[in-house]
N, C-alpha and C positions, 0 to 999 in steps of 0.2 A: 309473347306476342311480338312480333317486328314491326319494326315503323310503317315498311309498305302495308300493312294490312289496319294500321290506326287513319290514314288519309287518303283520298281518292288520288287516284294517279295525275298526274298534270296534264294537260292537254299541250300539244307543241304549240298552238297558235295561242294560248293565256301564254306560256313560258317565253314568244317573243314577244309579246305585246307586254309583258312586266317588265321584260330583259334590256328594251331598245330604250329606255328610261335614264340608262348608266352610260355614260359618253365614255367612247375610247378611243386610245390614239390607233393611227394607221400604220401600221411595218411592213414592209416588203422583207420576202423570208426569198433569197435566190441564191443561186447554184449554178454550177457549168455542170449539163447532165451529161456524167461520163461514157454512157452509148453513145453519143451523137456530138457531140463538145461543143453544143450550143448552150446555152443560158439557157434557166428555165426559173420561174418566179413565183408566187404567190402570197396574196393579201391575208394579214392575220390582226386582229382586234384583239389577242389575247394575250400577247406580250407584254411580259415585265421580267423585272429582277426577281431571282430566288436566293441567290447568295452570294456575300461579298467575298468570305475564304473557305471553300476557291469559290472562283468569280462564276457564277451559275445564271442563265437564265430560261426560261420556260413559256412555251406557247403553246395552242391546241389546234390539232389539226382534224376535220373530217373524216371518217374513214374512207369515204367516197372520193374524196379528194383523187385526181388525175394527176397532178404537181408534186404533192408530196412525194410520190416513190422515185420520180426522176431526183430530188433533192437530198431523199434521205440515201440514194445507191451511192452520191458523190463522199457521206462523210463529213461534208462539212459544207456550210454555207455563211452568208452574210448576213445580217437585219439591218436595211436601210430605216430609218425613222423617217417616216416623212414629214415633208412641212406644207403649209397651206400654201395652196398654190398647185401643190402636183395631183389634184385630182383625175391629172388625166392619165397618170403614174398607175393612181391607185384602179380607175377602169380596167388599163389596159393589164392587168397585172391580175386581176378579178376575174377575167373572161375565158373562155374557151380556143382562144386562138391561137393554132399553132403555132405564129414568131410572135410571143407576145411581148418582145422586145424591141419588134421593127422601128419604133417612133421612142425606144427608151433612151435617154443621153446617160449614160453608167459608163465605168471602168474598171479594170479588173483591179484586183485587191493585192498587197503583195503574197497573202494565200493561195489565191487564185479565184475568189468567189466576186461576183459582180456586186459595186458598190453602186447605188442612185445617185448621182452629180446631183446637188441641189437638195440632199435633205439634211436633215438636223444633225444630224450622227448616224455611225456604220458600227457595227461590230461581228467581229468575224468569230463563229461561233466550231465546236466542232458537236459533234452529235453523241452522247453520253448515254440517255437513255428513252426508249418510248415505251411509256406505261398505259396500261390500259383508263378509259377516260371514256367507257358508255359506247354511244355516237361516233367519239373522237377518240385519237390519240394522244396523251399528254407527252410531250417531246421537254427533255431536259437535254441541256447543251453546254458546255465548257467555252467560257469566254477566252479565245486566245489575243483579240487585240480589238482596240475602238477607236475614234475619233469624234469627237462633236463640232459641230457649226453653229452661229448665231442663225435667228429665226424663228415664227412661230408655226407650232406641231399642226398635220393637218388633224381633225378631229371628226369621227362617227356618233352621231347621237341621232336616235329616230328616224334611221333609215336615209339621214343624207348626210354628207360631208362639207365642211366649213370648218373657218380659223377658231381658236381659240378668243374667247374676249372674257376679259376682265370685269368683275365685277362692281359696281360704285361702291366706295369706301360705304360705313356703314356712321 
């Protein structure tokens, strides 16, 4: 007998109402989309590290997603970490609009991938593998170079965005 057949299927709206519980950081996942040699961007809640040798990391993408395939034809892209503060980073970078760069302060990488001015750290990533992931795409990527800055991480938890805070000593 198989698991799906011992528990009832999950409902999408229980899985984000259990889901939005676990706070995570904001990354901007951006590209110079080689059709058109403009930037192009997208907000991911699912990054982290997978490995130190070699330096791997992993995030999940939508399949629906419109951003992704302009990022994934370039090869390689950047993950700005953002910091509290750039919620207007992380909007415009979320939405559907076509220069969704127009109001973004970035520069280019000496890769060539767009870096966010103003977040915690960059790291320039090249695209190794996208595995299947349901819904999504599970994207594994080869860290070729990073950077960090002082500051604190912007933060998702519960459907809104806000700083990091510390908890009272105990």
């Amino acid at each position: 007998m198989s698991i799906a057949t011992l528990s009832p299927a999950i409902a999408p709206d229980h899985y984000r109402s259990v889901m939005r519980h676990f706070p995570t950081g904001v990354a901007a996942v951006c590209a110079i989309d080689p059709e058109t040699g403009k930037p192009c961007g997208m907000i991911v809640g699912t990054f982290q590290a997978l490995s130190m040798e070699p330096a791997l990391v992993t995030f999940s993408v939508t399949r629906t997603s419109t951003s992704w395939p302009k990022i994934a034809r370039s090869g390689s892209f950047s993950v700005s970490l953002l910091a509290d503060g750039q919620q207007a980073v992380c909007k415009a970078l979320s939405s559907k609009a076509e220069d969704k760069f127009v109001a973004i302060d970035w520069e280019d990488s000496r890769q060539g991938n767009p870096h966010i001015n103003g977040a915690l750290g960059w790291i320039d990533c090249t695209i190794k593998q996208e595995l299947d992931g349901g819904d999504h795409l599970l994207i594994v990527a080869s860290v070729q170079e990073m950077q960090e800055a002082d500051g604190e991480p912007l933060v998702f938890h519960g459907g809104r965005l806000g700083g990091f805070r510390e908890s009272a000593a105990a």
